[in-house]
Each structure stands twice: as C-alpha cells, then as structure tokens.
C-alpha positions in Angstrom: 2.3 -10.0 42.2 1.5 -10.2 38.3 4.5 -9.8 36.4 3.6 -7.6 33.7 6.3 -5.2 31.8 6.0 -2.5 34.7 6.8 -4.8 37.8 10.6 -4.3 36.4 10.6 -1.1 38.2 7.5 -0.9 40.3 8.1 -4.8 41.8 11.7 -4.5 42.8 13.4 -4.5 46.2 15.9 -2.4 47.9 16.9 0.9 46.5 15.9 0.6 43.4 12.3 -0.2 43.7 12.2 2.9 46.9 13.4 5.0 44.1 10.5 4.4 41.2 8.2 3.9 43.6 8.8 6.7 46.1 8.7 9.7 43.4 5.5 8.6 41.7 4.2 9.1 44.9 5.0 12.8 45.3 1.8 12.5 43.0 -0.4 11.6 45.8 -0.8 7.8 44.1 -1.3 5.5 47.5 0.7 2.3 47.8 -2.1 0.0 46.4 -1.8 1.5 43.1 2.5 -0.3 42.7 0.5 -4.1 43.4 1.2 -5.7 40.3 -1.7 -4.0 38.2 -1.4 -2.9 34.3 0.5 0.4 34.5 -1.2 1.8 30.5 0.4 5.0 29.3 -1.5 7.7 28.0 0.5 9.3 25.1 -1.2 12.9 24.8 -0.8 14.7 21.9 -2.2 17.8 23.5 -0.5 21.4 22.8 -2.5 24.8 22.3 0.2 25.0 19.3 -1.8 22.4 17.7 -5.4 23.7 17.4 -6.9 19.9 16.1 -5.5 18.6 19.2 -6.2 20.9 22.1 -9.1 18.9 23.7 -7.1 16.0 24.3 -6.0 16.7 27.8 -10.3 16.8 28.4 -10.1 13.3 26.5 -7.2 11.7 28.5 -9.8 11.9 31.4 -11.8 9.9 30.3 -9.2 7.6 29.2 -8.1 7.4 33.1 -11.6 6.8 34.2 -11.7 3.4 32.1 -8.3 2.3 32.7 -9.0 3.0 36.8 -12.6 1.1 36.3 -10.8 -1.9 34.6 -8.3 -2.2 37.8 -5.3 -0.7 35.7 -2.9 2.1 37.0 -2.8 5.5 34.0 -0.1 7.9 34.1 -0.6 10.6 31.1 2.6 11.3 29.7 3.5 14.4 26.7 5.3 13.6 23.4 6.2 16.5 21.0 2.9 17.5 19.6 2.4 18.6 15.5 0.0 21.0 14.6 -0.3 21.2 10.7 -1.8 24.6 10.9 1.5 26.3 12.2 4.0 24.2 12.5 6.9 25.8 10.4 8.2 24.6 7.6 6.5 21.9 7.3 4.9 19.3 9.8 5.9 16.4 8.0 9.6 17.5 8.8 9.0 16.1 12.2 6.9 13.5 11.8 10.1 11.0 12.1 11.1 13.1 15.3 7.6 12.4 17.1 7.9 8.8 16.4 11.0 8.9 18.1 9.7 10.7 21.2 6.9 8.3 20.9 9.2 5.0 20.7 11.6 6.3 24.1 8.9 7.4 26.4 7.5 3.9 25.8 10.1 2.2 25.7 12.0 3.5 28.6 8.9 3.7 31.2 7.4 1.5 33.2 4.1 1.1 30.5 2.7 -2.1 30.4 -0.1 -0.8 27.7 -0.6 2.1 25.7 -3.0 5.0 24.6 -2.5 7.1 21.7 -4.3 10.1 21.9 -4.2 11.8 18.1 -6.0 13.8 15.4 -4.1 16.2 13.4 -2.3 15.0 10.6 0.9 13.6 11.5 0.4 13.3 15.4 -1.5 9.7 14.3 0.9 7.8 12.0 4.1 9.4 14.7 2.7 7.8 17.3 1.8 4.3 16.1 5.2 4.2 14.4 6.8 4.6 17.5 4.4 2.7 19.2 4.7 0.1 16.3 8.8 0.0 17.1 8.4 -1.5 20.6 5.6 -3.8 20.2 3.5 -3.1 23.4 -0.3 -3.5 23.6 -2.0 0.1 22.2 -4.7 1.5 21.1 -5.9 4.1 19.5 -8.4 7.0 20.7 -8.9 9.6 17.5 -9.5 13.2 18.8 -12.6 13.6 16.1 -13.2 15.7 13.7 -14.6 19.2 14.3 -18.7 20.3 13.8 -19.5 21.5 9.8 -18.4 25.2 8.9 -21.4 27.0 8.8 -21.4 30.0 6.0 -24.0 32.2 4.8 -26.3 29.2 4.5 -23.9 26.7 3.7 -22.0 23.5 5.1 -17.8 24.5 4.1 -15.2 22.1 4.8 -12.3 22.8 6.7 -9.2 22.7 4.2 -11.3 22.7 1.3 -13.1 26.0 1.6 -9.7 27.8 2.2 -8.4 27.0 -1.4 -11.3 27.9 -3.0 -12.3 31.0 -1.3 -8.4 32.1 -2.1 -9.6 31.7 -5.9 -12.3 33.9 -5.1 -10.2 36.6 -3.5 -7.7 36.5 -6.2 -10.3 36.7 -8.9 -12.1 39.6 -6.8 -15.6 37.5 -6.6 -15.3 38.4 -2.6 -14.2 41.0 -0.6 -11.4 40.5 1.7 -14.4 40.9 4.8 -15.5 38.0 3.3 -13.2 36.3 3.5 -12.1 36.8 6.9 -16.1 36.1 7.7 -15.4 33.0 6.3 -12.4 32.3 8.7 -14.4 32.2 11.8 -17.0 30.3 10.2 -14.8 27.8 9.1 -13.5 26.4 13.0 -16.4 26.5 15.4 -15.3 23.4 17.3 -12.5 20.9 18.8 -11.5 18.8 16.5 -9.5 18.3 13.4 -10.7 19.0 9.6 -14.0 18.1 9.2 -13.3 17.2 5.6 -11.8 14.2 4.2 -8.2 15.6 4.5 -5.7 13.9 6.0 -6.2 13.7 9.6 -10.0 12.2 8.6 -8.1 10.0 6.7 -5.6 9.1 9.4 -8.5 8.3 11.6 -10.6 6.2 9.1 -7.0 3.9 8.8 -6.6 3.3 12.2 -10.6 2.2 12.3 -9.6 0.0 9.1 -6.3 -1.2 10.5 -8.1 -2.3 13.7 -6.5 0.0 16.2 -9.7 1.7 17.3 -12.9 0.6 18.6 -15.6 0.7 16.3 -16.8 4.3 15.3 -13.9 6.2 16.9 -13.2 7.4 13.6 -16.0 9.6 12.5 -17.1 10.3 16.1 -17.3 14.5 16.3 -14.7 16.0 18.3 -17.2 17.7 20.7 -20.0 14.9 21.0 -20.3 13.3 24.1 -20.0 9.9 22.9 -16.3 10.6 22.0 -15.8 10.8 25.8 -17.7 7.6 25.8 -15.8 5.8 23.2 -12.3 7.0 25.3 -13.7 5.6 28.8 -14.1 2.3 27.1 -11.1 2.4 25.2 -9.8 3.1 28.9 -11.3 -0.3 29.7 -10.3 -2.2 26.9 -6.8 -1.3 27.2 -6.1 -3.3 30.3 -8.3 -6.0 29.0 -5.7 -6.3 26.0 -2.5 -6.6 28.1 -3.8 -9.2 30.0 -4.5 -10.4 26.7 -1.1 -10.0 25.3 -2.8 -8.5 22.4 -0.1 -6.8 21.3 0.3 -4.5 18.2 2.1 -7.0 16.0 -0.8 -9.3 16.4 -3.3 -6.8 15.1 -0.9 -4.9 12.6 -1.0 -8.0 10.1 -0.3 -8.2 6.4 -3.6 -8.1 6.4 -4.8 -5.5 8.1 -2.6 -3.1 5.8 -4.1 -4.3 3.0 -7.6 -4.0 4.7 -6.4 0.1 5.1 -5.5 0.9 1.2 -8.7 -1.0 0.1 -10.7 1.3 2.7 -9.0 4.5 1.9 -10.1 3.9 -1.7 -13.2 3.6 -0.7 -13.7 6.9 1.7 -11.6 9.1 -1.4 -8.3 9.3 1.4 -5.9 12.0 1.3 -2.5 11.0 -0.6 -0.6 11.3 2.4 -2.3 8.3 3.7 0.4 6.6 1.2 3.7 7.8 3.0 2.4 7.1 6.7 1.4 3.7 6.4 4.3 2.8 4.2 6.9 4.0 7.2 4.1 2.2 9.9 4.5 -1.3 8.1 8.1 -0.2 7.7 8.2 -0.2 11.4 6.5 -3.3 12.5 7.9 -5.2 9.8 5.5 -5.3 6.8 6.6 -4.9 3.2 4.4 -2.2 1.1 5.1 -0.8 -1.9 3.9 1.4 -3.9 2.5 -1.1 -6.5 0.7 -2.4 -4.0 -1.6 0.8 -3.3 -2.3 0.7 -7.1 -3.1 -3.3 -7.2 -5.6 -3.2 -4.3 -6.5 0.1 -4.3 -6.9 1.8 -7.3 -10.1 -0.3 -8.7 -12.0 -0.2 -5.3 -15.5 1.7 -6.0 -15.4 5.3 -4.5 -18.8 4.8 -1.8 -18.0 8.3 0.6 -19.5 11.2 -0.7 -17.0 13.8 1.1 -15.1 17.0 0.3 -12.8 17.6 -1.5 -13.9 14.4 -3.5 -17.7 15.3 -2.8 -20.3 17.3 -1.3 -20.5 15.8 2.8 -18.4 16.4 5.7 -17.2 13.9 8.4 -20.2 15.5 10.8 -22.7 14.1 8.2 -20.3 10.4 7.8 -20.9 10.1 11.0 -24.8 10.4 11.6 -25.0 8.4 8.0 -23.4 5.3 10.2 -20.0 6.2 10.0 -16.5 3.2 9.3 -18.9 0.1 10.0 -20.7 0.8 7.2 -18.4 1.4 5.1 -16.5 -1.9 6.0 -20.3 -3.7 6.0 -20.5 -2.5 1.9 -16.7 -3.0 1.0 -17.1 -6.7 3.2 -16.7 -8.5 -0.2 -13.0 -6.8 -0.5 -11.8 -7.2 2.6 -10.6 -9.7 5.5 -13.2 -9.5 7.4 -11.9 -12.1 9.8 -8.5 -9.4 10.8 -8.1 -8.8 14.4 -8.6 -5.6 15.8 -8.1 -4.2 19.5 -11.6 -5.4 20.5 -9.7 -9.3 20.6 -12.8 -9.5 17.4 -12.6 -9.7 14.0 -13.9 -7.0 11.8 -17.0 -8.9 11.0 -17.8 -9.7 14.7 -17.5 -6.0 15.9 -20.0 -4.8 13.1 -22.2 -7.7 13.5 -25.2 -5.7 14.8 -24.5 -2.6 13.1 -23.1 -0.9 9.7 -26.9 -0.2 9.1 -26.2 3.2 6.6 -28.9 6.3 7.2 -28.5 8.3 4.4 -27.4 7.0 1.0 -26.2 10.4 -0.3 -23.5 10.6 2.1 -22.7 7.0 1.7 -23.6 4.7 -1.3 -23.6 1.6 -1.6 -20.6 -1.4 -3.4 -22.8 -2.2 -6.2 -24.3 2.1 -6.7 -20.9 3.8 -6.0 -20.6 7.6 -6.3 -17.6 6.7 -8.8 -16.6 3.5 -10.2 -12.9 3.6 -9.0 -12.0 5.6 -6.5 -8.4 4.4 -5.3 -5.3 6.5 -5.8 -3.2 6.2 -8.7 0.6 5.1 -9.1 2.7 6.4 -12.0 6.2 5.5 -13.5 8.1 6.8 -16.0 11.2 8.4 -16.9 9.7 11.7 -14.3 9.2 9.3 -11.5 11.3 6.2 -11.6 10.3 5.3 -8.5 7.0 5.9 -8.9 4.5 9.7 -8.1 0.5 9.7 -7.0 -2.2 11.1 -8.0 -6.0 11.2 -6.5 -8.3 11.0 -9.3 -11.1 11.5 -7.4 -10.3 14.6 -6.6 -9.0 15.5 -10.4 -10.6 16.9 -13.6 -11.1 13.6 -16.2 -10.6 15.2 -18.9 -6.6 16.1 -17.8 -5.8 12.4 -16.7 -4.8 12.1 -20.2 -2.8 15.2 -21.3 0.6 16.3 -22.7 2.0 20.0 -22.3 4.5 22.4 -22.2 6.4 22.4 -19.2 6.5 25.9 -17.2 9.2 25.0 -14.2 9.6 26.8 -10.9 12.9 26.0 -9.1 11.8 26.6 -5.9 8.8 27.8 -3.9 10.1 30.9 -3.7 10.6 31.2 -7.4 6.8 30.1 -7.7 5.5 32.8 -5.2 7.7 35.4 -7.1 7.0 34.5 -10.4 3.4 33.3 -10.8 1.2 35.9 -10.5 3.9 37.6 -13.1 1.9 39.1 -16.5 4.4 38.2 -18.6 4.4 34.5 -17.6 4.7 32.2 -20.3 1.7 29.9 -19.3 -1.8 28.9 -20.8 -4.0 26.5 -19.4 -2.7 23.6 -21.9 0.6 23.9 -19.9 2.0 22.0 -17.2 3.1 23.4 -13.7 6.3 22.0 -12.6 7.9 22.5 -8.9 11.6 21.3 -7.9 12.8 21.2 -4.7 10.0 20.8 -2.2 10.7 16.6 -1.5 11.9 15.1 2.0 15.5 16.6 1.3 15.4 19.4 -1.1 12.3 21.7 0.9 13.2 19.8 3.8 10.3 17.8 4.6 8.0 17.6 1.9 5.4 20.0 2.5 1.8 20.4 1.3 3.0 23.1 -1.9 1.7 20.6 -4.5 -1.4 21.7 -5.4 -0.1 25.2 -6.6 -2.4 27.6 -7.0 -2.8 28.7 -10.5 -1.4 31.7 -12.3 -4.2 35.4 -12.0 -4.5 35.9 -15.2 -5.7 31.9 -15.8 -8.4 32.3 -12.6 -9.2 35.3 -14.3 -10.1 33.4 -17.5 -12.3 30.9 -15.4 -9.8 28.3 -15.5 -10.1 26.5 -12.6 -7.5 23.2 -12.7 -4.5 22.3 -14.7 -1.9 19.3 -14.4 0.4 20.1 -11.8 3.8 17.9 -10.8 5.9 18.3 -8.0 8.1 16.0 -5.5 5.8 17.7 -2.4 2.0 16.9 -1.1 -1.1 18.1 -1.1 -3.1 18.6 1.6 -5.8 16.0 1.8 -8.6 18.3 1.9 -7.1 20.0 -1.6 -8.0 18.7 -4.9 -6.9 19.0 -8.7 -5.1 17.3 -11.5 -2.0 17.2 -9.1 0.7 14.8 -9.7 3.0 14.3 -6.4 5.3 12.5 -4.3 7.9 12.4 -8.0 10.7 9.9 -6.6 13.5 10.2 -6.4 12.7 14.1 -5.6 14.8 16.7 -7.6 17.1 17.9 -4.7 19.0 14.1 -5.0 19.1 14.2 -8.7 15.5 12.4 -9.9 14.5 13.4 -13.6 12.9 16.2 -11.9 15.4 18.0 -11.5 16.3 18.3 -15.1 13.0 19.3 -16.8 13.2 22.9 -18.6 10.6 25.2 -19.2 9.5 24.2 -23.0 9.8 20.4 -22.4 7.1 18.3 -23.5 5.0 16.2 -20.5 2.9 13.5 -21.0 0.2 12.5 -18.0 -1.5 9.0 -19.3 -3.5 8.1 -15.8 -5.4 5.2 -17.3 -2.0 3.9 -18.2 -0.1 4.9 -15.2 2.7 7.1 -16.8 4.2 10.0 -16.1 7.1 11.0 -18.9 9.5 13.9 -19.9 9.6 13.6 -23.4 12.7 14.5 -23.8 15.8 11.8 -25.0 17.8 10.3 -23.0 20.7 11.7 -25.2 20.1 15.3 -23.8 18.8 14.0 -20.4 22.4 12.7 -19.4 24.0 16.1 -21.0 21.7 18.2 -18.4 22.8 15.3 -16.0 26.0 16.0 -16.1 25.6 19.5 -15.5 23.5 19.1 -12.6 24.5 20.4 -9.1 23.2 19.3 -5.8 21.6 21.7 -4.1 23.5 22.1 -0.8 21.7 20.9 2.7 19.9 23.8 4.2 21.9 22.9 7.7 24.9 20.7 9.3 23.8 21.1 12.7 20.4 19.6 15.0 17.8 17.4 13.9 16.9 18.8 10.5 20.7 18.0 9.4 20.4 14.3 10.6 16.9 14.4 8.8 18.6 15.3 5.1 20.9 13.2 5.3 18.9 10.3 6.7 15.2 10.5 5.0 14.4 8.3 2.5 12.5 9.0 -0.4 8.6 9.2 -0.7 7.8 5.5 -1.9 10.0 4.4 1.0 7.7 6.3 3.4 10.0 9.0 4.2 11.0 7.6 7.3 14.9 8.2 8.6 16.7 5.1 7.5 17.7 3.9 10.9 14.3 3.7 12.4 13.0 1.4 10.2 12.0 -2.0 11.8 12.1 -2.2 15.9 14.0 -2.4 18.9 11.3 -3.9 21.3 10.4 -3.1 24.8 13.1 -4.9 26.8 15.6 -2.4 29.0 18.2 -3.9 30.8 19.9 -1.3 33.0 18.3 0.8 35.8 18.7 4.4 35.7 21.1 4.5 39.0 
C-alpha cells in the first residue's frame, strides 16, 4: 500500500482503521476505494446564499469524474461560503474566518490533495490562504464569470452598470422601471461579475500565480468547457500528489511577483492588493506595499475591460483569454515559474496565446494605456501607505488639493450627503472615517462614495475621494483607499476636519493633510478610540486581532503555517 498523507487513517489496523474506514462506507464507497490511492478533497464553495457560486456543486462533478479517471478517491467536502452580494456587513469580515475553515477541514482529514472550488470575491484568496497554511498539493478550479448583461442593445457589466445607473436614478435620467429592467438584465447566468471586479481579478491571479490550468480564468461560468477544464483539473490533481507538487513549490517569490505584474496588466481590482498580501503572508513570502508600486505600477495597461474599459470577461475570453496576456507581458515576467501543470508558464502557452481581437486585448508595445498598475501613496494621511487605481480614475484629479468635507461614519454619509445645505463643490475632497478592518469592522466596499445630488445634478461625475475602506473592483473614480493605519486605531485619518486642506500628487505618490504637526498632536491628544462594536464571537476576536490593510488584513495569529502533520486520532 502507497503511503500517502491519507493511509494515516484509511491504512491502519485494529479499531482505529475499522472506525475511518467503516463510516465512509455508510456512503456506499466499496473496499477497493481505502487501497492506498490519492484521497483529493474537494473544497466546495457552493451556497445558494452566494449567487457567484451556486453552480459549484454542478462543477464538483466533474471534478470527481477526473479524480476517479486518474485512479484517485474524491470526497467533496463544505467550508463556510461568502457571497459579496449579501453577505452582511461586509464579506471581507470573514474572509480570515473562511481561511480558517479552509485550513482545519484540510488539515484534519484524511486529504492527500486538494481542490478549491471558488469565484466570488473572497471565497478565492480564503481558500488558498488556508490551503496555503498546510502545504498540501491544490489546485485551483475558478467558477467563471457569468455571460455579458444584455440591455436595450447594449453589453453592461456586472458591478459597473449598478453604480452608474444609481447616478441615473438619482439625477432622474431613468425611471425607477428602468432601472429594475436593468436588474434582470444585468445576471442572466452562473457565474460571478462579468466585469473586471474583483472576483475576475481573483481568478486572473490564480491563472498568473500558477494555480490553475491554463484558461480557467476567463472560461464563462456556463460554457461547457468549464466542465472540461474541472474534469482535467480532476486528473491533474492526482498527477500532482504523486508528484509531491505541493503548493509551496509553485507559490514562489516569483510567482507573486508574476501576479502584481499581471494584475497591472488586466486593470485588477484594488482588493487584489490585500488578498495576496495575507496569501504570501501565509506561505511565507514577504510583500509589501512598495513592492505593488515597483513592479506594478509602470506595467502597460493591455485589457480593455470595465470599469477600466469598454469589454467584459465573456469577450476576454473569445479574444484568447490569460495566455495571451502572459504571451504579450512575456518580456516582464518569469516565464520559467512552475505552475500546477508540473510546466513553466512558457511551456503551457507554447502552442497558444494567439490573441483574436485586438480591441479587447492590445498588444506590450500598442497598450490601451501606458501604465496601468495601481498606485501606492505615503504621507502624513497614510503612513503606512493607501491605493489608488488610476486606470480607473479621472487624470486630471491625480494631481489635486481641496477642501476637506469629513463624514465620521457611513451613517453620517448616508444622512448627510444628499443634504442641500452641504458645504461641498466639486473642488472638495470627500473624506470617510471609520470603515477600516477595525473601526467598520471589516473594511467594506463604501469607498467609492457616491457623490453629493446637487453635484450629479450639475453633471459632475468624479471627485477625489479618501477613506480607510475599498471599492469594489468593478467601481471606478479618483478614489483613494486602504488609508493605514485606519482611523478607528488612531491613523491621521482620524483627525482631519472639515476645512482642512488635502493634497493628492499621484505622479509623486503622496497623500498629505496639510495641516502642522503642531495642531495635529493637539487634536491627537484629544482623540478617543472608538469602542469595539462587540466583546463576544468571532467578530470580537477579529477587532482585536486584524491587522491593518498593508499587512493584508489577516488576524495576526494565522500568519505563516502549521503544516499538515496530526498526531493524535480522534478516539
């Protein structure tokens, strides 16, 4: 008998093997199936809760079919599931949770191998940082994205089309029919955004990072080559743990910066920044945030996708989808990284990257913008650093000082912003406290605020923006986020008034609060920390454990790994 991982409990002798053997077969599995072969977990992201995700359990299928036709053994197992769309207050509360659901039910089961089974936004980076914290072979099989909204003649992008139809509303250019005619146009598929939000994003980086067969990423939701690419990820699975290809082996130094150069290149959602900071924090990489500026920010922008363009991920993919863009962006990246295929990057692209429509996707040397990367900022408003997506911004506000007009909380934004008698013009800058890891909690996607009636009304249609939240990928705008540290632990943030003067200098990577230090330490002083929203559960143990946004967010004691060994038997 083969000794992998899973003979520990499926090998033994005497009461102890009777016992993990006998209850698995309750499950009809016949004796033959506890010889020694690769037992590969399926981690399923499924839930109805999370509408990007509920096709999965279809998918796992075909997972089993290639893991059976490959001579391995698949049990399909649940882990807490995160739908963006619903999830209250914010997703990204439990990202860290996931991850730890993720890293147990691996860990602690007889899994030789793993699948993770993902597509909306946080159920990718939660599983492959648990994943990531015990080592074991895994790969990747991306849920897809769903088919192109279809409206009145029109392609609209999930995400995208909400924000700016809610401008419409508000402005009365469309009747609220309209608008709800535009909701069931928007999701006509399985699948996740369709746009270059973040769980696109989150699928193009594990394509980049090498954790997916080639094309999984931009593969739709509901084409039947999804099922294909599944089946032989199935396959390839076993292949890889008799390999001992593990995920260390493939997650590389290299491999990350492979990701931040690609996400440049495709116009990646912000968030991409936070999840694969806390996944090398996991397997032991060291990012920062100067790094996303040095090999990011300068990369040539070649994806012609909303928010940043005109395309959806439908279109990516009949235009020839990730290979091409790692074929034109070859000259930046190491090509020679491992991926789950045992191959380099180079050698699974070989025979294709051909590209089949140059509008959706241009070429290195005729890019759709020159730099397309995300951009880090310091200064005395973000010591630590903030972000901001310029491709996705108005150029002629990445250089900008204004008056400050703060909102407190998001509360205080939704009371006050629609108010007549606000104080604001378009020259102003929108500030909102109190919506990082700790102070919302959970850093939601508030960011890109929407802007003040009477301004839409004007035709004004951006303005700079700074908060210590996110965006959602598919939303756009001068909008400077992630501020660390985040106003609820004391950052600078916390101590801008309304009237202060703030000066944005993207080319130059600042973000300052011209106000002296002098009176900066006076309103320090004063400062009071706003109290935790909880003491009891997981959300307490998430305030007082989360660290800040250029650390990834992750809770402080998960960073790094435990491993797959387990000693003890469970009687």
């Amino acid at each position: 008998m083969s000794q992998f991982r899973s003979a520990d409990w499926f090998g033994k002798t005497g009461k102890m093997g009777f016992l993990y053997r006998s209850w698995m077969k309750n499950q009809g599995m016949p004796t033959d199936l506890f010889d020694g072969r690769p037992v590969i977990g399926i981690c399923n992201t499924w839930s109805e809760l999370t509408p990007c995700n509920a096709h999965l359990r279809d998918l796992a299928e075909s997972v089993k079919r290639g893991v059976y036709e490959a001579g391995g053994f698949p049990v399909e197992f649940p882990i807490m599931s995160l739908g963006e769309t619903l999830l209250k207050p914010t997703a990204m509360l439990f990202r860290n949770l996931a991850s730890m659901d993720a890293e147990e039910s691996i860990r602690g089961n007889p899994i030789d191998g793993v699948v993770l089974l993902t597509g909306c936004d946080k159920t990718t980076p939660s599983t492959l940082m648990g994943a990531a914290s015990v080592g074991l072979p895994t790969i990747v099989v991306p849920g897809g994205p769903m088919l192109n909204g279809k409206y009145r003649g029109a392609d609209i992008g999930s995400g995208t089309i909400v924000w700016q139809l809610t401008d419409d509303l508000k402005t009365g250019k469309i009747t609220n029919d309209e608008y709800l005619a535009a909701e069931s146009c928007m999701s006509r598929s399985a699948g996740h955004c369709m746009t270059m939000g973040t769980a696109s994003t989150m699928a193009c980086m594990v394509e980049s990072l090498g954790m997916c067969l080639s094309q999984a990423a931009a593969t739709p939701a509901v084409d039947s080559r999804k099922k294909v690419l599944a089946q032989l990820s199935g396959r390839r699975i076993v292949e890889m743990v008799k390999e001992g290809l593990t995920i260390s082996k493939i997650l590389t130094r290299a491999a990350f910066e492979n990701a931040i150069k690609v996400n440049a290149a495709i116009g990646g959602s912000t968030n991409f920044i936070i999840h694969l900071t806390a996944i090398a924090g996991r397997i032991g990489v060291d990012l920062s945030l100067d790094d996303f500026d040095r090999l990011g920010s300068k990369i040539p922008l070649l994806l012609n996708l909303m928010p940043s363009g005109k395309y959806l991920m439908e279109d990516f993919y009949y235009a020839g989808g990730m290979p091409v863009i790692l074929k034109e962006l070859s000259s930046e990246l190491d090509m020679d990284a491992i991926t789950v295929t045992g191959k380099s990057h180079a050698e699974n692209i070989k025979d294709d990257g051909i590209c089949y429509n140059n509008e959706v996707i241009a070429g290195y040397h005729s890019p759709i913008i020159p730099e397309g990367g995300i951009a880090v900022l310091k200064g005395n408003l973000a010591v630590n650093g903030a972000v901001i997506k310029p491709s996705a911004a108005t150029p002629s506000l990445m250089q900008h000082t204004g008056r400050a007009v703060v909102f407190e909380t998001i509360e205080d934004y939704h009371a006050r912003v629609d108010e007549p008698g606000l104080d604001i013009d378009e020259t102003c800058v929108m500030v909102l406290k109190n919506v990082g890891p700790v102070g919302y909690p959970g850093m939601p996607e508030v960011g890109n605020m929407v802007l003040p009636k009477k301004l839409l009304d004007k035709g004004i249609t951006d303005m700079v923006r700074i908060s210590d939240g996110r965006m959602s990928g598919t939303a756009y705008g001068t909008v400077v986020l992630h501020v660390s540290p985040e106003s609820a632990v004391g950052g600078n943030l916390a101590l801008v008034e309304n009237g202060d003067l703030i000066r944005l200098d993207v080319p130059a990577r600042r973000i300052d609060l011209l106000v002296d230090e002098a009176e900066l330490e006076k309103r320090r002083q004063l400062w009071k920390q706003p109290a935790y929203h909880t003491d009891r559960g997981y959300v307490s143990m998430y305030q007082r454990h989360v660290q800040q946004a250029d650390k990834g967010a992750d809770l402080d004691f998960l960073v790094g790994n435990s491993g797959s060994v387990v000693t003890r038997d469970s009687h």
